[in-house]
C-alpha positions as CSV (number, residue, x, y, z in Angstrom):
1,X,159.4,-38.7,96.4
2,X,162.9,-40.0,96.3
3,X,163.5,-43.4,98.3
4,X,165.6,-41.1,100.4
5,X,162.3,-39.2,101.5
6,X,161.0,-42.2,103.1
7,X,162.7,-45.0,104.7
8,X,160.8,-47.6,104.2
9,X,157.7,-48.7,106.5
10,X,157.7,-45.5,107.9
11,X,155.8,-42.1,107.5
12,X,158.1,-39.5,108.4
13,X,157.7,-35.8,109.6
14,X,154.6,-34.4,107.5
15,X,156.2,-31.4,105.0
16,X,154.2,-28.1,104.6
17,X,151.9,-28.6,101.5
18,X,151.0,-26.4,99.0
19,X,147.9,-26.4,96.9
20,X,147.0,-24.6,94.2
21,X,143.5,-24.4,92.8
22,X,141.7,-24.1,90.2
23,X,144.0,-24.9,87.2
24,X,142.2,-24.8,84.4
25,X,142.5,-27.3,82.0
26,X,141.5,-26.4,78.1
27,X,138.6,-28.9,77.1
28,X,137.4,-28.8,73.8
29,X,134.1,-30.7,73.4
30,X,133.6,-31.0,77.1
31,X,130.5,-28.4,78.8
32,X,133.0,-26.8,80.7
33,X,136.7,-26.6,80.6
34,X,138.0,-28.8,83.5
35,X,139.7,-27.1,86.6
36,X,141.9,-29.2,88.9
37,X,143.4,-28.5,92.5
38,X,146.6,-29.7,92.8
39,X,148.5,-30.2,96.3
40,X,152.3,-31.2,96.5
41,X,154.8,-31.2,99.0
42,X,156.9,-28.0,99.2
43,X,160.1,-30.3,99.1
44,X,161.2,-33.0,97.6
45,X,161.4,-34.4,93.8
46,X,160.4,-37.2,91.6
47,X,156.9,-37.6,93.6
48,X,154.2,-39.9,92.7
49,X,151.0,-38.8,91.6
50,X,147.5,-39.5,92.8
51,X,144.9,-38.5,90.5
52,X,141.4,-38.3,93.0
53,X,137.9,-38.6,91.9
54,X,135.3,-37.2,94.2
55,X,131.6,-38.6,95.0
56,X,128.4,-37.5,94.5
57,X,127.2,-36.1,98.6
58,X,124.6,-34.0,99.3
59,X,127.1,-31.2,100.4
60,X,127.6,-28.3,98.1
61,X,131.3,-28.1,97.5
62,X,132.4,-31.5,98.7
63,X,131.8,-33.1,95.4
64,X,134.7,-30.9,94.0
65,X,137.8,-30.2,93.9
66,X,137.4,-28.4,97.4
67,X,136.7,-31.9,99.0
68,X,139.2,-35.3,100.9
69,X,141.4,-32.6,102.4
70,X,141.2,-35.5,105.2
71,X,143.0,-37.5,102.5
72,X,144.5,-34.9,100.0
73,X,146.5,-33.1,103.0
74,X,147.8,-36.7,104.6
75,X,149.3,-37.7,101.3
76,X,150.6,-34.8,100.4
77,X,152.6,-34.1,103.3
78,X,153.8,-37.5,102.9
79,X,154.9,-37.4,99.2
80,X,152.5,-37.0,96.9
81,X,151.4,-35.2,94.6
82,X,147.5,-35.1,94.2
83,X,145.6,-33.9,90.9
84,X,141.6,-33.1,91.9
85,X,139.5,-32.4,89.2
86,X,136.0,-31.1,89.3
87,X,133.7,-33.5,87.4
88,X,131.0,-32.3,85.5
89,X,128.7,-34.2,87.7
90,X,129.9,-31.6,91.0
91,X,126.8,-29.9,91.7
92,X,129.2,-26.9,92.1
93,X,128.9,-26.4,88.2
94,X,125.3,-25.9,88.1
95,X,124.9,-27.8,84.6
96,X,121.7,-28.3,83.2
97,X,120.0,-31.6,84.1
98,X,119.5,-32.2,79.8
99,X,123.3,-31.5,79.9
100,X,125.3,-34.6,77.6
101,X,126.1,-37.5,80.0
102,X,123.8,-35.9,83.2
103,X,123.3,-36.8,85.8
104,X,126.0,-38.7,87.0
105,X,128.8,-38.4,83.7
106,X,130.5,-41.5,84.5
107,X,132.5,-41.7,80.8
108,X,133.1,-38.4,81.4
109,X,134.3,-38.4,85.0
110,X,136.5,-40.9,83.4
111,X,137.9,-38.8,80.6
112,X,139.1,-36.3,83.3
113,X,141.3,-37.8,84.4
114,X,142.9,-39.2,81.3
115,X,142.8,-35.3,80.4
116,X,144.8,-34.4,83.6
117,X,147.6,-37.5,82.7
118,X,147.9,-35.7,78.9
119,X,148.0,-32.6,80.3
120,X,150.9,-32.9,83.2
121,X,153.0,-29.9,81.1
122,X,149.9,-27.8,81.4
123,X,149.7,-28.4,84.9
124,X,153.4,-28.2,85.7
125,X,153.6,-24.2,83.9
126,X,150.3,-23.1,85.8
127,X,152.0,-24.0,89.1
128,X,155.9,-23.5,88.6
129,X,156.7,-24.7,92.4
130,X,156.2,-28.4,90.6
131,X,158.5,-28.1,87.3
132,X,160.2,-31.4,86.8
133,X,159.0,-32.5,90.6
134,X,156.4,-35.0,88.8
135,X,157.7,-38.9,88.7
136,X,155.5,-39.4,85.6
137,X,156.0,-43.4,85.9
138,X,154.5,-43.6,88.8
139,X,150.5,-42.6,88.6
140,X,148.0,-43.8,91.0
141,X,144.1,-43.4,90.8
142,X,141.9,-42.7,93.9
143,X,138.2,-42.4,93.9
144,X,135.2,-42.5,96.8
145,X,131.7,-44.0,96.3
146,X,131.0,-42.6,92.7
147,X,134.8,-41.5,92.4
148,X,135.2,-45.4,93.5
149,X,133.6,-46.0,90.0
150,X,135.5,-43.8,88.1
151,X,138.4,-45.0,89.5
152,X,137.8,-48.9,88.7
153,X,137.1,-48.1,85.3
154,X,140.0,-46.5,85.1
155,X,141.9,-49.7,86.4
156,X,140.1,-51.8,84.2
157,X,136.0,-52.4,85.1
158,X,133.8,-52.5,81.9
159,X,130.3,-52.0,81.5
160,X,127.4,-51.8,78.6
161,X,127.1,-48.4,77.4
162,X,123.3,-47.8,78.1
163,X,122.9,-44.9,75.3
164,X,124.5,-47.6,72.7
165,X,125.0,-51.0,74.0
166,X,128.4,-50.9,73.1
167,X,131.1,-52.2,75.6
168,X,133.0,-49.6,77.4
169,X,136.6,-49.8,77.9
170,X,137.9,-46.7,79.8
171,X,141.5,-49.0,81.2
172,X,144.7,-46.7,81.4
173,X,147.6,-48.1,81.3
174,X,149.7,-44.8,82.5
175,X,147.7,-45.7,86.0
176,X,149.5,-48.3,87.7
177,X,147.5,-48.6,91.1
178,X,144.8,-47.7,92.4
179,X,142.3,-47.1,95.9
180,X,139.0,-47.7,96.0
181,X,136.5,-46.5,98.8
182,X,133.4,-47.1,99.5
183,X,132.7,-47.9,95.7
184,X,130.0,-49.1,94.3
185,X,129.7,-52.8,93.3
186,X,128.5,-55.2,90.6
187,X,125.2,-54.4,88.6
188,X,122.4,-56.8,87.4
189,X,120.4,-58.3,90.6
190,X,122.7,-56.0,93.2
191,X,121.0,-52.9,92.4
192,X,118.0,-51.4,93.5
193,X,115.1,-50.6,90.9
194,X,115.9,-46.8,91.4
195,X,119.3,-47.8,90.0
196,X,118.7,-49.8,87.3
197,X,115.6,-46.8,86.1
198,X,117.6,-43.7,86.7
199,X,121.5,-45.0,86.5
200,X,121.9,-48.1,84.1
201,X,125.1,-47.6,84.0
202,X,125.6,-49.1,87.3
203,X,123.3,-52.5,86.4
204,X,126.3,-53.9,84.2
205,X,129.6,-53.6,85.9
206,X,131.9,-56.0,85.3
207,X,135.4,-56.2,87.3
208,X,136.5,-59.4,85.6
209,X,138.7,-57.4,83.6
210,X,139.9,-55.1,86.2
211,X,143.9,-56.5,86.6
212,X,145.3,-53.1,87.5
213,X,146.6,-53.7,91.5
214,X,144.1,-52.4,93.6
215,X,143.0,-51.6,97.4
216,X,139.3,-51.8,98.0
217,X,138.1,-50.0,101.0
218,X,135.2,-51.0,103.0
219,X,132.5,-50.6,105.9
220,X,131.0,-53.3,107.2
221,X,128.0,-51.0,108.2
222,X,127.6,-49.2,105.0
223,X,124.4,-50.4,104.0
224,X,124.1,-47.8,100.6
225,X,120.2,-48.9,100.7
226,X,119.6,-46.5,97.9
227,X,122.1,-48.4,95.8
228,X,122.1,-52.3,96.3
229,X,120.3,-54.4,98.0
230,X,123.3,-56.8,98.8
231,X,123.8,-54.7,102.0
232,X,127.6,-53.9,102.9
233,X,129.1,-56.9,101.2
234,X,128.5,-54.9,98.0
235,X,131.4,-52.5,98.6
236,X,133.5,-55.4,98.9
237,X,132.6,-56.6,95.3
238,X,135.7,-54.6,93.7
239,X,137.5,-57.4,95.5
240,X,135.8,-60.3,95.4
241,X,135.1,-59.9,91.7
242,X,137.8,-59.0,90.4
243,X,141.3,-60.7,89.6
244,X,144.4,-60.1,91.7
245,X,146.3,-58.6,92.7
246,X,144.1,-57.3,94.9
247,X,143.8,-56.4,98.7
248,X,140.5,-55.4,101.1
249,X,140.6,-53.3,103.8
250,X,137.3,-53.9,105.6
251,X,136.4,-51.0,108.5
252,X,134.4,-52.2,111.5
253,X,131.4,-50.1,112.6
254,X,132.2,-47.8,109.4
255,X,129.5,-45.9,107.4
256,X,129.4,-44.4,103.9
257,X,131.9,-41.6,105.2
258,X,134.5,-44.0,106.2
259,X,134.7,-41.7,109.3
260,X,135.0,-39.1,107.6
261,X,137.0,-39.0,104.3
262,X,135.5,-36.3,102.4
263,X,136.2,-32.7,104.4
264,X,136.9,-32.1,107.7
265,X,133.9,-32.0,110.5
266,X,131.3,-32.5,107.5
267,X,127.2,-32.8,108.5
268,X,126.9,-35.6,106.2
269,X,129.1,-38.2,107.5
270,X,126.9,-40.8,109.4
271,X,129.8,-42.3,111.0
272,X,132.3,-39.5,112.2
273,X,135.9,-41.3,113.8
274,X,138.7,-39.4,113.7
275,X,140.4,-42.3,114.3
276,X,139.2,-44.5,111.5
277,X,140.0,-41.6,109.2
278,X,143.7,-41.9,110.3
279,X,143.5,-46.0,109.5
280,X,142.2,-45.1,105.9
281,X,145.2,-42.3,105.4
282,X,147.6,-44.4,106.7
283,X,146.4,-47.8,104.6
284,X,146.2,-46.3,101.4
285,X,148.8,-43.8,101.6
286,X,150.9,-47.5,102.5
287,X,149.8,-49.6,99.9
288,X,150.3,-47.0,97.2
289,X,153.8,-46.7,98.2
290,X,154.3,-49.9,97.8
291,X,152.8,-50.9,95.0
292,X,154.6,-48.1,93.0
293,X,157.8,-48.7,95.0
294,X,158.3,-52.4,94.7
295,X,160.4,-53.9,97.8
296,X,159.2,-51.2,100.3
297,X,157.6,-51.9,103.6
298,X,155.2,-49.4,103.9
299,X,152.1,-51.5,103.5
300,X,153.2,-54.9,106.0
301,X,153.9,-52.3,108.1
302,X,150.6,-50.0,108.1
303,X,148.7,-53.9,108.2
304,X,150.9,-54.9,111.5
305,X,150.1,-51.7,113.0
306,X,146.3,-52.0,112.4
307,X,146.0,-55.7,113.7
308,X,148.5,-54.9,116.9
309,X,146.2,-53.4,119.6
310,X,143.5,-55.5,121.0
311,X,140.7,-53.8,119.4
312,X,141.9,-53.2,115.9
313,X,139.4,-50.8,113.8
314,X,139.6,-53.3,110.8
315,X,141.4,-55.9,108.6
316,X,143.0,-56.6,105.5
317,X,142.7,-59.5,102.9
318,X,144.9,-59.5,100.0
319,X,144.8,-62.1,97.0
């Protein structure tokens, strides 16, 4: 995405998008080897990357990477090129539950995606359209509910290994910003007792060391009973927790699904809104231009726009 591509503050016409899937990623050690979908604009060079990290819904395929085309679609016709992998946690895989890691594979999950940024030659030979389109230097992560983990321990969230006690530090410094929605939010007395038994993992994160810039996405009516018991605030603890710079885009009336985020006209999302779905492209495809484009617009536009009508669908905080 050249500055040309996009004046700045502004979106643009959308450009066809092409996407190519599955690229298949050699992975020594790993169950499986690790296949990718990867969705770029048909025009246009020196475009930023978005590596996306999916959730864990009941759907079959969503959890995938055949899932976000909501998102994946938005910001690639708008610039971006977006790297999906399918985590060994997707129920698509059909691992055995005594598989390494299992059930949910969060250092794993992790991995990926530090896998995909060693891998970008790989990726550029198995879809030719993209050779020497990719602006290496600028590398964001994106991630919803348990893709929201990944992705902060990707920007910098620790927590206590639960098979060894050890600290793990899973930062990468090749991502330079990140989006996080509908994540989930500090451990200890946050989580439920079906947490702390069956995901430990989740009782002892830590975003005090999580400096990477950051946009934290969040419904105020997204409850995640099964998770915390904090109620909606919970989502919001990626923020509040963690150093700046740092800004929180809080969705009025929004569910889990964010109205929608993670495939088009999908059964599981509680809180279907077309419209808030365009506020969450629109923010986040913004603030990552932005943040990887110092001096551009894009995301004091995207916040004037939001707060202009008289019933806005949300607001933002930024620290």
């Amino acid at each position: 995405m050249s500055e040309s591509t996009h004046p700045a503050g502004t979106f643009g016409s959308p450009t066809p998008v092409l996407s190519v899937s599955p690229v298949v990623l050699p992975a020594p050690g790993r169950a499986v080897d690790l296949e990718v979908r990867v969705s770029a604009p048909v025009t246009g060079g020196d475009l930023p990357v978005i590596l996306l990290s999916h959730g864990q819904g009941y759907s079959n395929n969503l959890s995938s990477l055949n899932g976000y085309a909501p998102l994946v679609n938005f910001w690639a016709a708008h610039g971006f090129v977006v790297i999906q992998p399918t985590h060994l946690s997707s129920t698509t895989l059909r691992l055995p539950p005594d598989t390494p890691g299992a059930p949910l594979h969060w250092r794993s999950r992790a991995e990926d995606m530090k896998r995909v940024l060693d891998r970008f030659d790989v990726i550029e030979a198995a879809v030719p359209q993209l050779r020497g389109r990719l602006d290496r230097g600028r590398v964001a992560v994106a991630g919803h509910s348990m893709g929201g983990h990944t992705a902060s321990l990707l920007l910098g969230a620790r927590l206590t290994d639960p098979e060894d006690g050890t600290e793990a530090n899973l930062a990468e410094p090749r991502i330079k910003a990140g989006v996080l929605l509908a994540a989930p939010g500090r451990g200890g007395d946050a989580v439920t007792d079906v947490v702390a038994e069956n995901y430990p993992f989740l009782s002892t994160t830590d975003f005090s060391a999580m400096t990477t810039p950051a946009l934290v996405v969040a419904g105020d009516k997204d409850t995640s009973a099964h998770l915390t018991v904090r109620g909606p605030q919970w989502h919001a603890d990626p923020y509040v927790l963690a150093p700046g710079p740092k800004s929180l885009l809080t969705l009025f009336d929004a569910e889990h699904g964010l109205g929608g985020v993670s495939g088009y006209d999908v059964a599981e999302t509680t809180d279907e809104n077309p419209e808030r779905v365009a506020v969450v492209q629109r923010l986040t495809w913004a603030y990552l231009r932005s943040e990887l484009y110092p001096g551009d617009s894009a995301w004091q536009a995207a916040c004037d726009a939001l707060t202009a009508g008289p019933d806005p669908l949300g607001r933002v905080e930024s620290k």
